[in-house]
C-alpha positions in Angstrom: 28.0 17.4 -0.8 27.8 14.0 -2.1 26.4 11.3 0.4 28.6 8.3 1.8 26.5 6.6 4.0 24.6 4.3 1.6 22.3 1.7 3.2 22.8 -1.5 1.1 21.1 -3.8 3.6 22.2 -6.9 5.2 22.8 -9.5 2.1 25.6 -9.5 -0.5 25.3 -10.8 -4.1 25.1 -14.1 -3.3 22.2 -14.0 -0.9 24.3 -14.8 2.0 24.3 -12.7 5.3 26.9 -10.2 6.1 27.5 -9.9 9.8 28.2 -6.5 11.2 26.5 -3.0 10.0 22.7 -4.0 11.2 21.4 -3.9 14.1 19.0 -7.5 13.5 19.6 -10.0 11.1 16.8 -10.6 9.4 15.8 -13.9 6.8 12.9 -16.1 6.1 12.2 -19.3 7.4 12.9 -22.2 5.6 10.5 -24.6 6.9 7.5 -23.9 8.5 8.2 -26.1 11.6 10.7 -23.4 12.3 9.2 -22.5 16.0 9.9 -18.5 15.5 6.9 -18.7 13.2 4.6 -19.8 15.8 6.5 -17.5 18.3 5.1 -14.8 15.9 1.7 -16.0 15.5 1.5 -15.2 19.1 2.8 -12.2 19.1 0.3 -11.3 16.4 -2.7 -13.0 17.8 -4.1 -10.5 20.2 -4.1 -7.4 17.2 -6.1 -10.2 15.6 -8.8 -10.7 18.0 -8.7 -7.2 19.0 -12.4 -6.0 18.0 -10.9 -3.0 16.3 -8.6 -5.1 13.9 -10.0 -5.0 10.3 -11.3 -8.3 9.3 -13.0 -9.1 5.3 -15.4 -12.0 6.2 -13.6 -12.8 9.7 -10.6 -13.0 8.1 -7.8 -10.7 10.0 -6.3 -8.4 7.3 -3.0 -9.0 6.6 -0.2 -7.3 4.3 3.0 -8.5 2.8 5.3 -5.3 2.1 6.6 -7.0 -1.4 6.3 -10.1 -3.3 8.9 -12.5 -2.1 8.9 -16.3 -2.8 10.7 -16.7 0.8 8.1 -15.1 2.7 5.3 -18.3 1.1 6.9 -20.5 3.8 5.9 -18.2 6.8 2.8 -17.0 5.4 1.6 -19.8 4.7 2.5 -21.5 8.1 0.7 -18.2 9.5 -2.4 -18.4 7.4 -2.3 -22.0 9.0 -2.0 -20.8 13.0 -4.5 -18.3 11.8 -7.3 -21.2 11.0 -6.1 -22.9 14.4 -6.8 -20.2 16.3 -10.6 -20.1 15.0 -10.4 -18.0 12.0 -11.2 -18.7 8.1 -7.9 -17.7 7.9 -6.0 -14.7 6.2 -7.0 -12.0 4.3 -3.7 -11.6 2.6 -2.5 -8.2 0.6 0.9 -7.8 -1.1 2.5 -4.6 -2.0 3.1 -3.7 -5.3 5.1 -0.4 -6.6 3.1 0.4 -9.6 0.8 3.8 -10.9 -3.1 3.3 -11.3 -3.7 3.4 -14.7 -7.5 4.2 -13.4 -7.1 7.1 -11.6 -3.6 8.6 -12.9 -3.6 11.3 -15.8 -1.6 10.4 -18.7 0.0 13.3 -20.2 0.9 12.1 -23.4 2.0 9.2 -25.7 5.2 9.1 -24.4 4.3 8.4 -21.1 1.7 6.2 -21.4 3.7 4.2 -23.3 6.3 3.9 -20.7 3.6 3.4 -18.1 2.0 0.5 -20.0 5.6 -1.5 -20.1 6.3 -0.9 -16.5 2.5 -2.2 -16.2 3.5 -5.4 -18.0 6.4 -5.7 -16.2 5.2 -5.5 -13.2 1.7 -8.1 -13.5 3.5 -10.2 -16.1 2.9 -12.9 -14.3 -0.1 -12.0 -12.3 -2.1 -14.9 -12.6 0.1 -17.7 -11.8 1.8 -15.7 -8.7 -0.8 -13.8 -7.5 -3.6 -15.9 -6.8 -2.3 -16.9 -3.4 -3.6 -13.0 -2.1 -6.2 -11.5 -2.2 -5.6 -7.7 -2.9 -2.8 -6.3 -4.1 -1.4 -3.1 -2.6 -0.2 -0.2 -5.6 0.8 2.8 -4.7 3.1 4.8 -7.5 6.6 4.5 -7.0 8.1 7.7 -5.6 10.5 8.3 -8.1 10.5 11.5 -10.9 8.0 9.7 -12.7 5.6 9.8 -10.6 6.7 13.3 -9.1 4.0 16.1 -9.8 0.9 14.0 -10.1 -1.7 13.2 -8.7 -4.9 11.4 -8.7 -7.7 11.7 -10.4 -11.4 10.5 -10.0 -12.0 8.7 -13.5 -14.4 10.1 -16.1 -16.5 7.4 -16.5 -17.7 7.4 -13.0 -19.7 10.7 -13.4 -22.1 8.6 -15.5 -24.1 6.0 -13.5 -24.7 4.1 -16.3 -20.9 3.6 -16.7 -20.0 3.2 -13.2 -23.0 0.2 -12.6 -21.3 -1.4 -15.6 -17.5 -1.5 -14.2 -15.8 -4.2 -12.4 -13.7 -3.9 -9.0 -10.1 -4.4 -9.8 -8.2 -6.1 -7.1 -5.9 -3.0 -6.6 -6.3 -1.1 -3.4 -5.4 2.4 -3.8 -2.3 3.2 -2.3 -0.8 7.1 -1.6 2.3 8.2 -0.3 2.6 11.2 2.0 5.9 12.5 1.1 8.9 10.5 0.6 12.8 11.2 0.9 15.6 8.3 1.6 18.9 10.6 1.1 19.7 9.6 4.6 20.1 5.9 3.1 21.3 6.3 -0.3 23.8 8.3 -2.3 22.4 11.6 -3.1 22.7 10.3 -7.2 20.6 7.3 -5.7 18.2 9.2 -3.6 14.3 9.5 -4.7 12.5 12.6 -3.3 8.5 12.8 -4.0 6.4 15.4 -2.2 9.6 16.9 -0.3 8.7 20.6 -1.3 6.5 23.7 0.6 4.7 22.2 3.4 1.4 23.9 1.9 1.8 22.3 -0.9 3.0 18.6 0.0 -0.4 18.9 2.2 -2.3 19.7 -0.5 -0.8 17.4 -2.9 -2.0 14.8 -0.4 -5.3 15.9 0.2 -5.8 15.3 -3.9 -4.4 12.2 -3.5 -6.9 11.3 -1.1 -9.7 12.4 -2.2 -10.1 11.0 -5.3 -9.2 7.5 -4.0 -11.5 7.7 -1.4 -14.4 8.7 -3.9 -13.4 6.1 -6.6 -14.3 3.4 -3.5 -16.7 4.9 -2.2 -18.4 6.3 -5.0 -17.2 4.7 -8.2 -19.4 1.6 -8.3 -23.1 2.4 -8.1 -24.1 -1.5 -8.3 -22.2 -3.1 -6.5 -24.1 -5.5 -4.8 -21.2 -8.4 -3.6 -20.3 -5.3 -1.3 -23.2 -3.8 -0.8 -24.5 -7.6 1.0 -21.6 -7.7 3.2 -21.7 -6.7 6.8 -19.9 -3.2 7.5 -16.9 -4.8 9.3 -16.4 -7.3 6.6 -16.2 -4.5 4.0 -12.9 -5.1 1.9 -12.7 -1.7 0.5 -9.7 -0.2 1.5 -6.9 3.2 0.9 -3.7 2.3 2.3 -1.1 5.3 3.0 2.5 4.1 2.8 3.1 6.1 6.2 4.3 3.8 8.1 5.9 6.7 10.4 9.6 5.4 8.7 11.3 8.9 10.4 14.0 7.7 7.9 12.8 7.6 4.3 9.9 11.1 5.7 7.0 8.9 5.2 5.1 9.6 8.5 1.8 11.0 9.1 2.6 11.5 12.8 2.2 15.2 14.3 6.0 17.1 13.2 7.4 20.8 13.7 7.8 20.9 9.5 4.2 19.4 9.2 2.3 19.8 12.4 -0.9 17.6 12.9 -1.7 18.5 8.7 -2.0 15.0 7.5 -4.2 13.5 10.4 -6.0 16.6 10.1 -6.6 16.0 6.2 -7.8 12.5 6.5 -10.3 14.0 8.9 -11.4 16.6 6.9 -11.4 14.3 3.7 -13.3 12.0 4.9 -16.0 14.3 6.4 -16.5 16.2 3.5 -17.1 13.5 0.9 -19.7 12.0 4.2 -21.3 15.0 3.7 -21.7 15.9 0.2 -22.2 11.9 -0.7 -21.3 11.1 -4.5 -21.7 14.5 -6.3 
């Protein structure tokens, strides 16, 4: 049965709004006097003072889902509120859909090949439109590509000697649980990643997981710039693109297909690599 009810979002061609079919318009400001920025800032301001909201060097963390030249305008008005209202400012983070080349296995030439053009596609312009955050967010797309892998801790951090000598790339490691947008797209459209035996889309995440966990915690045996910093202002982080989206079946919320699995696997994970340390 082919699907018909293909989400195409609220802007045509030309950029301009379509009224009717959403449920919120949504846009960027244009200005940052606009006063719905401020009205956002506000909204936002007690997570950020909350004493359990992650901070890098009193900086409250925050994340832009994609790099978009509309959202500058509000960020930067935010990043602005954010000073105001006693902080250094932002710690900004934008998402980016690309592999690790660090901790994903390359099959072949092929692949790797393909991998390192959609690489250079993606950061082709990394320096002169990145510097404005500071961490980008990659997580592999979940498309066939990427369907079937999974992870791995690199070689080169068995060996001390290696690890001490390797530098922090601004990545943070991003996973996906499981992934299925058919309820928005056509079925010919429609990416499905990790949509297979429960068991096994578990376990696929635990992997997952694991090894990014290790490769921060683990995978740099010198590195004293962290290793100075206060716990809370510790700017080592995993981010699972689970953002309970019921929609596209990223969620790592307690289900009848998965029960409490995930939660329970971040548990475990974490527990286990506390207790055997870097081995």
């Amino acid at each position: 049965m082919k699907w018909t009810n293909t989400w195409s979002g609220n802007v045509g061609p030309d950029f301009v709004f379509k009224e009717g079919g959403v449920l919120q318009k949504q846009y960027f400001p244009t200005n940052n006097t606009d006063p719905l920025i401020t009205a956002h800032y506000e909204w936002l301001k007690p997570f950020f003072h909350h004493p359990n909201y992650i901070k890098v060097d009193g900086k409250p963390l925050f994340m832009l889902y994609q790099r978009k030249p509309g959202a500058m305008v509000v960020f930067h008005r935010l990043n602005e509120l954010a000073q105001q209202d006693g902080f250094p400012g932002l710690y900004a983070t934008v998402g980016l859909s690309k592999p690790h080349a660090h901790l994903l296995p390359m099959k072949d030439e092929k692949q790797e090949r393909g991998f390192k053009v959609m690489m250079g596609r993606t950061l082709g312009h990394k320096v002169s439109n990145l510097k404005v955050y500071d961490k980008v967010v990659s997580y592999p797309n979940p498309s066939d590509w990427a369907e079937g892998r999974s992870l791995e801790i690199p070689s080169w951090c068995a060996s001390v000697t290696a690890s001490a000598s390797q530098t922090r790339a601004m990545d943070i490691v991003g996973i996906i649980s499981s992934f299925d947008n058919t309820p928005r797209r056509s079925l010919e459209e429609a990416n499905l990643f990790g949509t297979g035996d429960p068991q096994e889309v578990v376990e696929n995440f635990r992997k997952n997981l694991h090894s990014a966990i290790y490769y921060e915690a683990c995978c740099f045996r010198d590195d004293k710039v962290r290793l100075q910093k206060k716990k809370q202002d510790d700017d080592r982080f995993i981010i699972i693109n689970a953002m309970n989206e019921w929609a596209e079946g990223m969620a790592l919320e307690p289900s009848d297909v998965y029960g409490r699995s995930f939660l329970e696997t971040i548990r475990d994970t974490k527990r286990s690599i506390r207790e055997k340390g870097c081995r």
